[in-house]
N, C-alpha and C positions, 0 to 999 in steps of 0.2 A: 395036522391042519385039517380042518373040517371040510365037507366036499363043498359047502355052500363057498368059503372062503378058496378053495379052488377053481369054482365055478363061477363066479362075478369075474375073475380076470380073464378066462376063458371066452365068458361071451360079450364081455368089452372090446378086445381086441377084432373078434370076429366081427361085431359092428363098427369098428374103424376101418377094417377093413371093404367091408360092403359099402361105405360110403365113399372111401375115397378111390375103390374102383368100379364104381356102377358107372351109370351110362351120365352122360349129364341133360342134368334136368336145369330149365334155365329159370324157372319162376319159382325155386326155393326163397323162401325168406332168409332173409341172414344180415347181422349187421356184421360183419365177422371182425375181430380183433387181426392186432399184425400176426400173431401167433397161428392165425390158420390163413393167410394170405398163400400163403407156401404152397399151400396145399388145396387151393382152388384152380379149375381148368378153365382158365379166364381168354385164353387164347382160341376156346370152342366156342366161348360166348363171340368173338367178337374184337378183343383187345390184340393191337397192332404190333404194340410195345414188347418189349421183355417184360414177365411179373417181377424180376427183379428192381426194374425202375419205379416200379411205385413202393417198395417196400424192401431195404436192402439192407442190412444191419450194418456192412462191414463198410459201403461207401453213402455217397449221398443221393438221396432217391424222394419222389413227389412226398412223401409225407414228412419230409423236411421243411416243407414249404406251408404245410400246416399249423394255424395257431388255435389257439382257444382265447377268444374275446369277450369279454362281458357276461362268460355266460353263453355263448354262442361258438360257431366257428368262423373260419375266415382262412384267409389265405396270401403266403407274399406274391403280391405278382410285378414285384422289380427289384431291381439289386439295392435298393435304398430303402428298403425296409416298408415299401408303400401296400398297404393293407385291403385288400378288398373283402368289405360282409356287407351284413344287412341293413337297412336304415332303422330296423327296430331296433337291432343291436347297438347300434349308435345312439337312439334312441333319449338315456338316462344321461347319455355326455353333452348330447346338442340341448338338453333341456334347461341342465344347469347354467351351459353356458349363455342361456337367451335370456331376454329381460324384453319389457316392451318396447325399450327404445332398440335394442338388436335380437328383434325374435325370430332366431337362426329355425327355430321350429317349423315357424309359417310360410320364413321364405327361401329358406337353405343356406348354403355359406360353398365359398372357395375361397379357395389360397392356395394363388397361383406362386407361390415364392414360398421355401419353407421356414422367412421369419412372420410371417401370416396364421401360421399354424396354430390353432388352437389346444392347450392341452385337454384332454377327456377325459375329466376327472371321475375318479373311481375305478377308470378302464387298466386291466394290464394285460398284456398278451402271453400265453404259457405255449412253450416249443415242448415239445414227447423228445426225449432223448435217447431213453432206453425205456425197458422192461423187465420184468427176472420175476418168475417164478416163485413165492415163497410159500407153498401152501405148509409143504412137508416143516418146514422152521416153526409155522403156526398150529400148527395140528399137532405135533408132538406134544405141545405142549397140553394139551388139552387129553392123551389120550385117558388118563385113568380117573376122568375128571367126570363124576356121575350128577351131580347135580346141573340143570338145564341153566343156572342163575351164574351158578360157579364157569361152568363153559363158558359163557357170551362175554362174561367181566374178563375171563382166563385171558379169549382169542382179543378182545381190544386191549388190553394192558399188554398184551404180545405185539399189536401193531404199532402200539404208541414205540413201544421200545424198539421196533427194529426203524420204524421213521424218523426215531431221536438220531439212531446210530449211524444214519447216512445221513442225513442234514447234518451232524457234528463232522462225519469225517469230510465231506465237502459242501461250504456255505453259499456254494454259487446254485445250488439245486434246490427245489423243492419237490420233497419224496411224497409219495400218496401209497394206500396199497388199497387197492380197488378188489371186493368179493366181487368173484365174475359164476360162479354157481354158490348160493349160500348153503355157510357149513361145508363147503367143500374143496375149494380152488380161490388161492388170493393170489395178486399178481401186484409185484412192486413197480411203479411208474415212478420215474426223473425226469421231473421238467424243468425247462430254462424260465424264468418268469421276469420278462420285461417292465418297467414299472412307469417307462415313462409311454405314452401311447397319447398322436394328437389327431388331429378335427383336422381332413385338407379337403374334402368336398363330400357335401351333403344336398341332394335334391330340395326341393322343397316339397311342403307337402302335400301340395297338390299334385306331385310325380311320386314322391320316397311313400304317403300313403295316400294316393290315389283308391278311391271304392272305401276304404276306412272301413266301419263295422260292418258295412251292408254287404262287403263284398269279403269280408275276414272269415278265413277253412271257406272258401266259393270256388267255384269255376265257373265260367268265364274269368279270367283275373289281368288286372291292364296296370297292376303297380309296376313303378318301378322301386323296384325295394329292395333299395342297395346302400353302399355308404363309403369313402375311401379314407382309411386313415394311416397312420406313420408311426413304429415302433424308433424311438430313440434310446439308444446306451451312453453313457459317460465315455470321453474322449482315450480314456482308455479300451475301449469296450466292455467294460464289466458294465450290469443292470445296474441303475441309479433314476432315484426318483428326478420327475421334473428340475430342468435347468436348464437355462439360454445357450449353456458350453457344451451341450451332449450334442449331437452327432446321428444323423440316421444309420439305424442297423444294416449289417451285411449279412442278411440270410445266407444258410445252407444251398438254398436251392430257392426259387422263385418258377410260379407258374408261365408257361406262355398263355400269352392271349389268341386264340382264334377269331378271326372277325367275321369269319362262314357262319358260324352257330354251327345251328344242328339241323335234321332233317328228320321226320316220322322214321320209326324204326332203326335209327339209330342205336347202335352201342351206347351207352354212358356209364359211368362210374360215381360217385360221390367218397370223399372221405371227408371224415368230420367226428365231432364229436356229440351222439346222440347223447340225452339223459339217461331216460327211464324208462323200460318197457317191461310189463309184467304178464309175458306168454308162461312161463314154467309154475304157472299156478294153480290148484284147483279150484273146484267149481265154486265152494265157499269164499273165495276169495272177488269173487264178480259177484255172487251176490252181496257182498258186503259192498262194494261199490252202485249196484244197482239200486241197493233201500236204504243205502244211509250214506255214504261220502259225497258219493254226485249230489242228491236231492239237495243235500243241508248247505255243500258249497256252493252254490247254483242259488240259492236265497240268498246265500252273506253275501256273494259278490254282487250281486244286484242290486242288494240293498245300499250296500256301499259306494258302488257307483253312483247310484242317484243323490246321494248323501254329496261323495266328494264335486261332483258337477254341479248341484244347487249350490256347494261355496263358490267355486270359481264364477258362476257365468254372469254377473254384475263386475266382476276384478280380474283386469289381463293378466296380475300381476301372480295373482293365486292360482289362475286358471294354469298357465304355463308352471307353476313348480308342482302341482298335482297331477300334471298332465300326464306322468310317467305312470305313478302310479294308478290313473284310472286304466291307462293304455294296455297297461300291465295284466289288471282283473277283466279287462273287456274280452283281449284275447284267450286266458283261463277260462273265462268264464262260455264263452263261446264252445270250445275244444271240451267242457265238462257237459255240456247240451248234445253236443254231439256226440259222446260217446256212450252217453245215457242214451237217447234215441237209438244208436247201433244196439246196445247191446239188447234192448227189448225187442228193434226190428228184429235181427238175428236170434232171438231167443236164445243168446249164448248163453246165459248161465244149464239151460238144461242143455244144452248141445255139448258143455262142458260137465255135466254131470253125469252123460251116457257114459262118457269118454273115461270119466273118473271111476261107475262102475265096470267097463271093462278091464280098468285098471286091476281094480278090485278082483277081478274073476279070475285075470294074469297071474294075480300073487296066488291065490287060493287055488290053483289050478298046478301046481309046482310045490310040491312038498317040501323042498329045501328052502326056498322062498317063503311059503307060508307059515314055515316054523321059527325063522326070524322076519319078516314082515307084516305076521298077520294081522295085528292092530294097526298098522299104520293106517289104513282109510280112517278109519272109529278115532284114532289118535286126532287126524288131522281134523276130523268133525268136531270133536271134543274140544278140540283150542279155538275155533271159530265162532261157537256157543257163547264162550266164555268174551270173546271180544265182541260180539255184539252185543250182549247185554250191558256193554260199558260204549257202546257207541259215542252216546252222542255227547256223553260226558268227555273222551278224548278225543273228540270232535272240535269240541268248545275249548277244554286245555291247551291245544295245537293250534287255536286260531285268536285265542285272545289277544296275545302280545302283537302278532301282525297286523291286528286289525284296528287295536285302538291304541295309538302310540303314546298317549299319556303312562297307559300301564305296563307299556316298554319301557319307557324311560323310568318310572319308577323302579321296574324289575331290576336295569341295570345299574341304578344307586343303593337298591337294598342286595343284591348281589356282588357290589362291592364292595361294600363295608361289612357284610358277614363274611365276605373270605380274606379280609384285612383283620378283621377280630378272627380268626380261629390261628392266626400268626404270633407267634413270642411277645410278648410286649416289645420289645429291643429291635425286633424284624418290622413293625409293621410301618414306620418314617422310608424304609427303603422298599417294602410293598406299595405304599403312594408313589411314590417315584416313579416306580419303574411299570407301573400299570396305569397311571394316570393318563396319560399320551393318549392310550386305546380308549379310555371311558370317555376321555374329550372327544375323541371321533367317532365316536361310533351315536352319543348325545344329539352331534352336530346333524352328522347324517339323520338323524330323526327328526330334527324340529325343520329340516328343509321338507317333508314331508306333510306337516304336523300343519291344520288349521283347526282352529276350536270347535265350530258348530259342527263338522263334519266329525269332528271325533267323539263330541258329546253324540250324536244322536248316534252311532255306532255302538259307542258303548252301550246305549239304553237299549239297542238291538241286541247285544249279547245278553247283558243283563235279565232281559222280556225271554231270550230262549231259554237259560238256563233256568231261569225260577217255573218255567213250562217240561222239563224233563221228570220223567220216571222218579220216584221217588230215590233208589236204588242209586238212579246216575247224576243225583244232584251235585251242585259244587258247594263245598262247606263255607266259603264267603259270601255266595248269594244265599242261602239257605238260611245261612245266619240273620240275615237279615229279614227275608220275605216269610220269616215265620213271625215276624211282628210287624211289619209294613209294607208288606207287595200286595195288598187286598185288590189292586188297581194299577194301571197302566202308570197312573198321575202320580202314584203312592212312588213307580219306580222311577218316574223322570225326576222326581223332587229328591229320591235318595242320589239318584247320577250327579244331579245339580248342586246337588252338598258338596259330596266329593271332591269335583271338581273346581267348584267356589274356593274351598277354603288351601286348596293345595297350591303352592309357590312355584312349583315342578312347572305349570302354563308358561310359566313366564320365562323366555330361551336367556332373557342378559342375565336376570336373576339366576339361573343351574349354573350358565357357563360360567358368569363371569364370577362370582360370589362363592355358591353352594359349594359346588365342587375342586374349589380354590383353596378352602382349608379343612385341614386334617378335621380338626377340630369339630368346624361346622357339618362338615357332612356326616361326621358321625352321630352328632346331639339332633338336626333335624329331625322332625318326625313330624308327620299328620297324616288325618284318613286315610287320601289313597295310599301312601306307603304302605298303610296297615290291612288294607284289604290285600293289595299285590302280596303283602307278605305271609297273607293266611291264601291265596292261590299257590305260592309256592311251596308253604308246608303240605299244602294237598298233594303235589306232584311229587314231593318228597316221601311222604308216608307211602304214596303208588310205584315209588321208585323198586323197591324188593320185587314186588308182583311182576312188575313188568318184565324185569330182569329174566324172572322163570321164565314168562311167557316168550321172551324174546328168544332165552337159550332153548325153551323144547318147539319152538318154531324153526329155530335155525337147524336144529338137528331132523327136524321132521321134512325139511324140505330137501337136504341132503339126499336123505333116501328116497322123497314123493323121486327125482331127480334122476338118479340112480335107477331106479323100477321099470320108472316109465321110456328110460332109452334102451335098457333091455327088451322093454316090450314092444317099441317100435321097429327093435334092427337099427338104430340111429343115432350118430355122435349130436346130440342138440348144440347151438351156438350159444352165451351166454345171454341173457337180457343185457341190455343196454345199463352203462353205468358213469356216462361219461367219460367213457377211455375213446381213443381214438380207434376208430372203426371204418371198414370198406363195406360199401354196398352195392350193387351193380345192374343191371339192365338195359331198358329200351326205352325209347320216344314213343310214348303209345297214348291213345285217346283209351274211352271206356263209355259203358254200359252203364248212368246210375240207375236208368229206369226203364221199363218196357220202351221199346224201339225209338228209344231218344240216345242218340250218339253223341261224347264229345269228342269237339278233333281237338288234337293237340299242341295245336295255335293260337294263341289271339295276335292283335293284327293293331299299329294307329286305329286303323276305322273302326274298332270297337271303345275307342276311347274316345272317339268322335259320338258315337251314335250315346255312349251311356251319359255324354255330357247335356244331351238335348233335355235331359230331365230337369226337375224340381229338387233334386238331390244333392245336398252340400257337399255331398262326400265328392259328388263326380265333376267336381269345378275341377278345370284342367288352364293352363299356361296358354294364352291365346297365340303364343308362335307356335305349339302344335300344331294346332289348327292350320297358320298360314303355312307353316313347309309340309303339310300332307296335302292339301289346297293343289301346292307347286308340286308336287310328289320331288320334292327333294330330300330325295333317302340317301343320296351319295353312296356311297360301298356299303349299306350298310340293308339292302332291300333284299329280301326272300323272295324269290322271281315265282314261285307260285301263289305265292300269294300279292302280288303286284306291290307290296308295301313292307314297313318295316316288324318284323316281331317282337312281340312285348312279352306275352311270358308262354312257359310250353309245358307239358304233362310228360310223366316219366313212369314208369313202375317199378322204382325203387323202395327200398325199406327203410324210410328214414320217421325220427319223433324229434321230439324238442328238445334243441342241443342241436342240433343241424341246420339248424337257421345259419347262411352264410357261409357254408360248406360250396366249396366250389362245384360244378358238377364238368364233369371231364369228358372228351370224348376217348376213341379208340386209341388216339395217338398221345393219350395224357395232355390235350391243350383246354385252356379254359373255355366254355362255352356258354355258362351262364354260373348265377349262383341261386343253391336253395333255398326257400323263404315260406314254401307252406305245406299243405296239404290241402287234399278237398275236405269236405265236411264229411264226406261216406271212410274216409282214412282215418277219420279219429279215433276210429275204433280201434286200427290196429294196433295200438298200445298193449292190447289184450290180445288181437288176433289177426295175424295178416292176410290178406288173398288175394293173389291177382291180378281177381276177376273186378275189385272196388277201389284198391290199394294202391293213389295214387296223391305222386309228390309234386310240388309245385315251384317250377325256376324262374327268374326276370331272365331273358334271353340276352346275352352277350352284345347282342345288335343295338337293341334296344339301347342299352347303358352306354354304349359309344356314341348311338346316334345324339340321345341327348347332351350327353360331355361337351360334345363335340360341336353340336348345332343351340341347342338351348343353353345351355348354360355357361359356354365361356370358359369350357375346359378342359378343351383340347390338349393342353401340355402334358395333362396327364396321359394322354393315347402318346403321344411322343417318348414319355416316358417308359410307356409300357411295351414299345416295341411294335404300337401298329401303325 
């Protein structure tokens, strides 16, 4: 054994050690997974409880009581399976279900009775069951495996199969295995996944988005931005999609509700399910966000918004089915301004690049190290080079189908009919069969999206960027053409306008009910945009090798950045976020964004009063606010220093997107409010946490009862929830 292979386990351990018996420091970042719950001193913080109640393998404990909604979190908080998240999270269910004559949007919805319930269509709720460990199962496989192309292909044909091999041996799970350091550590996740999930109370919007854009990543914040809904199982309990005979679920465990709230400097806790957070990066990796992802997304979605709000705002009827997805780009698009703003204020990318040559100086500075990681800095330069000079062309690749749903939907009729032709003659009657189902839905879901004018002039926006790239980073469907007629803007709206003219694909009765109806038909169809979509994906296919490499000497290069750099700090790092289920922890704390401007970490009714006296549509509010703040009739529900009810409160947790509707807990594990934002100075920490700026944003528990209870007629649910 070599001494360097001697010596990496030697000072691994000795940095586990140092961390999990140093002193405790309480403003570490950390989303920490269940697997280091164990091993946090949460009782120094603050927490009442046992750590085993919130996280206990062997009995049932709070993260029982966690679901993943929509894309979001949320939480049971009654033995009938009643759901409490965010109203954005509910957001795509209250959308479809509105129309003008019932636009649950504008004015919310209850149902006081669970035959009133609305089903949420799209929505399902996933329970965490277990976890396990498989890195070593994945990494074997991989070990003698030199090529970077061959690795990446090796380790996902190794996940596909161990996820085939638990979904076969039991059909009631859905297996996932989530990289929690890449190239290093994969972890298998069982979840239970609920199919049926309905609509039982939703504020309306002048409460669920109160403030809207103006006040969206802000502090001050006076939403109430919440949502209550009801997982249902089949009368047996096994998951089954919607039906009148199913049954509300009987959770594990269900939250209590506290009707105290919380108080400044309070203990709190959150668990939930964050996205994506990209701290274990180098410096190359923010500047690639700083001069090409941010900039470029930050145009499309803007563009796009104005695009999709000029179709609706003559038609309630378009307004309300785009309304998600403008909802959707508003808040990205907001969170990509802000994080671009942070990372120039902070001048992180150099702050991150001091950081990365002391990295640098670490390795070279240790003989053993620098004789197997001396290229790694140069390495990871070298692969960064190489992806920028492909920016804005994988920029454009990665955003076309999202953005202009005609060339989605083409994608997914020329993607199905070439992987029905690479089938036997003999096989491909029962390939239609048995894949048809998903093409019809997945169609469907699109043209609910889908308005013409807003998609044509999108397109003509991708179109206008692509034929403006680098010569190097062009795409070979535009190219092809704007080498004979893009001399002009006009040259390219009239080539959009072809396109789109002569393709049948517009037309939603004609795909569903016709095209995609026979074998036959949808194989002989053809025109223009088919054949554009289809020279876009032979691009992405010819790039498909390249990337492959690029993907596997990435994942192997980060492995060790990973590796080095917890050596060099003395420090077991926590993984980035990945949408597993995570604990994060802290205090009730106001902050500093700016020279000797404070905020507290209250708003109050009478900020909802005072931001209403505007000109501002966003800040129309419910005029019985107004009269029971008038009467200060807060009932149980008033914060006695602040003489009124609390609306939302600041926290210095470590939470991103994925933690919307994460309950937030106190010391005694009782519900106190739920998560729902960030300030705009927090965007950043996606990349970097501190703090001293780093802070998360909750609707206060009070608030949400007071409304239930006084405004809106829905008391039964506090009955039901035990208060």
């Amino acid at each position: 054994m070599s001494k360097l292979k001697k010596l990496i386990p030697f000072i691994l351990v000795t940095v586990l050690l140092l961390v999990l018996f140093s002193a405790y420091r309480p403003f570490d970042e950390g989303m920490f997974p269940l697997s280091e719950v164990n091993k946090l001193d949460l009782k120094k913080a603050g927490l009442k409880i046992d750590q085993k109640d919130i996280y206990n393998p062997d009995s049932s404990s709070l993260v029982d009581a966690l679901v993943n909604v929509g894309g979001c979190s949320g939480a049971f908080v009654s033995a009938e399976g009643l759901i409490l998240s965010n109203h954005h999270c509910a957001f795509s269910a209250i959308q479809q279900a509105s129309s003008p004559e019932n636009n649950y949007l504008e004015k919310g919805f209850v149902a006081n009775t669970h035959e009133k319930e609305i089903p949420a269509r799209d929505l399902t709720c996933r329970i965490t069951e277990s976890y396990e460990d498989v890195s070593a199962r994945i990494l074997k496989s991989v070990v003698d495996i030199k090529s970077p192309a061959a690795r990446i292909d090796t380790i996902k044909a190794r996940i596909k199969e161990i996820v085939n091999e638990v979904q076969t041996a039991d059909k009631t799970i859905e297996a996932k295995i989530a990289e929690m350091f890449m190239g290093k550590t994969y972890v298998l996740f069982k979840y239970k996944v609920l199919k049926d999930v309905r609509l039982v109370y939703v504020p309306g919007k002048n409460i669920g988005e109160f403030g809207g854009e103006t006040d969206n990543w802000a502090w001050p914040r006076h939403s109430g931005d919440y949502s209550f809904m009801r997982a249902y199982v089949a009368p047996d309990g096994s998951s089954a999609k919607y039906a009148k005979n199913n049954i509300p679920y009987k959770p594990k465990k269900f939250l209590k509700v506290n009707p105290n709230g919380a108080n400044e400097n309070d203990f709190v806790f959150i668990l939930g399910y964050p996205e994506k957070t990209y701290r274990h990066r180098p410096w190359q990796f923010l500047k690639l966000q700083q001069d090409y992802l941010l900039p470029y997304m930050t145009g499309l979605y803007e563009f796009q918004n104005k695009a999709l709000e000029d179709a609706g705002k003559d038609d309630e009827a378009t307004e309300i089915r785009l309304s998600s997805r403008i909802k959707r780009n508003a808040n990205t698009l907001k969170n990509y301004q802000g994080k671009l703003k942070g990372i120039k204020n902070l001048d992180l990318v150099e702050w991150k690049r001091q950081e990365d040559d002391a990295l640098a100086g670490f390795i070279k500075s240790n003989p053993e190290l620098n004789n197997k990681f001396g290229s790694l800095m140069t390495d990871i330069n070298k692969y960064y080079q190489l992806v920028y000079a492909d920016a804005y062309r994988d920029l454009w690749l990665s955003q076309i189908y999202t953005s202009t749903t005609l060339i989605n939907i083409a994608g997914q009729i020329n993607g199905f009919r070439t992987a029905m032709a690479e089938k036997p003659a003999n096989e491909r009657p029962k390939f239609y069969t048995d894949n048809f189902p998903k093409l019809e839905s997945n169609l469907r879901k699109m043209f609910e999206n889908y308005n013409h004018e807003a998609d044509k002039a999108i397109f003509v926006k991708m179109l206008s960027d692509a034929s403006r790239f680098p010569k190097k980073q062009r795409i070979g469907a535009v190219e092809k053409q704007s080498s004979r007629n893009f001399d002009s803007d006009k040259q390219l709206e009239d080539f959009a306008e072809n396109l789109l003219f002569y393709t049948k694909l517009k037309d939603k009765d004609y795909t569903l009910n016709t095209l995609i109806k026979s074998v036959d038909l949808i194989n002989s169809y053809n025109d223009p945009l088919l054949n554009f979509e289809r020279e876009i994906r032979d691009q992405v296919s010819a790039l498909k090798p390249e990337n492959s490499k690029r993907e596997g000497t990435f994942n192997s290069l980060m492995a060790d950045y990973v590796l080095i750099k917890e050596m060099q700090k003395q420090q077991v790092f926590i993984p980035d976020a990945n949408s597993t289920l995570r604990l994060t922890y802290g205090y009730v704390r106001g902050y500093f964004p700016a020279d000797a401007t404070f905020m507290q970490p209250f708003t109050s009714v009478k900020g909802i009063i005072e931001k209403g006296r505007s000109t501002n549509p966003d800040f129309v509010y419910p005029k019985a606010i107004q009269q029971l703040w008038q009467a200060k009739d807060f009932g149980p529900f008033m914060k006695s220093d602040l003489n009124d009810v609390p609306v939302a409160f600041l926290y210095n947790l470590d939470t991103t997107g994925g933690n919307s509707g994460s309950p937030v807990l106190n010391a005694w594990g009782e519900l106190i409010g739920v998560n729902f934002d960030r300030t705009y100075e927090a965007t950043i920490s996606d990349f970097a946490w501190n703090e001293s700026y780093s802070r998360s944003i909750g609707v206060d528990i009070r608030y949400i009862l007071w409304i239930a209870s006084k405004v809106d007629n829905a008391g039964f649910l506090l009955k039901e929830m035990g208060v």
